[in-house]
Each structure stands twice: as C-alpha cells, then as structure tokens.
N, C-alpha and C positions, 0 to 999 in steps of 0.2 A: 564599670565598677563604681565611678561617681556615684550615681542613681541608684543603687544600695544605699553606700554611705550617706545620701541626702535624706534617702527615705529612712535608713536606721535615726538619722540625728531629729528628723521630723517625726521622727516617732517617740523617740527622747523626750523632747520637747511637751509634746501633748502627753505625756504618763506625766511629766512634774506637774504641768499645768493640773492636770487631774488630783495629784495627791493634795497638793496646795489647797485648790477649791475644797476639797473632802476635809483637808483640815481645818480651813477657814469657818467651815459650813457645822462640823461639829462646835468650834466655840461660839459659836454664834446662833445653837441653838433653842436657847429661850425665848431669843426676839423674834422666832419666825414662826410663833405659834398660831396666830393668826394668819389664818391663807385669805387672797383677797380674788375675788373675780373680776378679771378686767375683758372687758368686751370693747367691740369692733375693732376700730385705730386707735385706740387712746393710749396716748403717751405715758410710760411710767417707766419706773427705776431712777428718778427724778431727770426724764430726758436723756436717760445716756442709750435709749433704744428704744422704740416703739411696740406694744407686743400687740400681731392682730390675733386675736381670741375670735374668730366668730359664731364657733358651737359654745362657745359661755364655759368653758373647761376649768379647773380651778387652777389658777398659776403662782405659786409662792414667789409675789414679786420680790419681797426684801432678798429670795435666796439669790432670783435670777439674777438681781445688780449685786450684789457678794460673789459668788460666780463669774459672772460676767468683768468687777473689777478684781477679784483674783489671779483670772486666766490674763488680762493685760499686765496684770505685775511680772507674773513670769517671762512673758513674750520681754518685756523692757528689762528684766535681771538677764534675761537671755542674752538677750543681744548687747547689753552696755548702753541704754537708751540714758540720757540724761534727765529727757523730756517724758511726758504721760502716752501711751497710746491708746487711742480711742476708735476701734476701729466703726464705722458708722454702717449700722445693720438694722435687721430690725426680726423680731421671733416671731413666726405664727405656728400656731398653735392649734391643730387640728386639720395637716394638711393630712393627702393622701398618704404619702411617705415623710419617712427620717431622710436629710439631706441637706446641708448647705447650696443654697440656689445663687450661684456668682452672676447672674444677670439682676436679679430681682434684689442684689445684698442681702438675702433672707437665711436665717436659721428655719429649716422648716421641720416640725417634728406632729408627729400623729398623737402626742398628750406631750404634757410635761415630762424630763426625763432631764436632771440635770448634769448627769454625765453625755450627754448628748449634745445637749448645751454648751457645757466648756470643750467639749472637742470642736466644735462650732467656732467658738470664741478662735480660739487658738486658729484654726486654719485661717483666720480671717486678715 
C-alpha cells in the first residue's frame, strides 16, 4: 500500500514540477525566440548541464536551463530544501529513445521535448 502512495505523491510531484516550468516558460517567452544549435559536448545553460547534440538538432537552450531551474525549485519547495538543488546530469539529444539513463546521469530524448525534460529533471 506504500508503493501506491509513493508513486501517487511522485507523481504529484512531477505534475507541479510540469505546471511551474509551463508557467515559468510562457513568461519568459520573448527571451527564447532565438533557438541556438549546440553540438557535440559543449557545455551550456551557463554550466549547470552539458547537452550532447550530436545530429546538430535544434535545442532552445535559454528554455532547457528555465526548465531545468524550475523543476529544481519545486523538488526544494517540495521537500523544505533550505539550500539550491542541482542535480548533476547531462541531456542528449538525439538518442534512440526517450529515457532518463541512471548509469550515464543522462536525460536522453530522440529531439527536444521540454516536457520530457522536466520529468527528467525532477526524477533526478
């Protein structure tokens, strides 16, 4: 009976995280009208995640780190965090499948998809 209630509250959990980013991402939509192509390793979102690109896809970085630091606000309102959580991952972007990959720390998705992303975020 736990194992319900953990999964209902982890399910909780990642719908706020989603509305939050969803609203965060409509105010903040003028700044993201330039989309930016990042390819191989290269670091961006100013360092808080590495995304590897290496079909050259197009990635709305400004969304991914808006997103990315949305979904940690929630996890930290969630839980009574005093302090920032940063969970250390890294997106690529043009795998086979959609998946968070716990050996590799990786958000892995087959294009951009930023609700796929903050569920990402959030399991992490």
């Amino acid at each position: 009976m736990s194992e319900v209630r953990t999964q209902s509250y982890n399910h909780e959990i990642l719908r706020t995280a989603e509305i939050e980013a969803a609203a965060q991402l409509q105010s903040n939509t003028q700044q993201l009208d330039d989309q930016e192509i990042v390819s191989g390793d290269s670091p961006s979102a100013e360092d808080l995640f590495p995304i590897d690109n290496p079909r050259n896809q197009t990635v709305p970085v400004s969304e991914a780190k808006t997103i990315y630091l949305s979904a940690c606000r929630v996890v930290e309102q969630e839980f009574g965090r005093t302090g920032p959580i940063r969970p250390r991952l890294k997106l690529l972007i043009g795998s086979e499948s959609d998946r968070v990959y716990f050996p590799k720390h990786e958000i892995q998705l087959k294009k951009w998809d930023k609700y796929k992303f903050a569920q990402g975020v959030v399991m992490w």
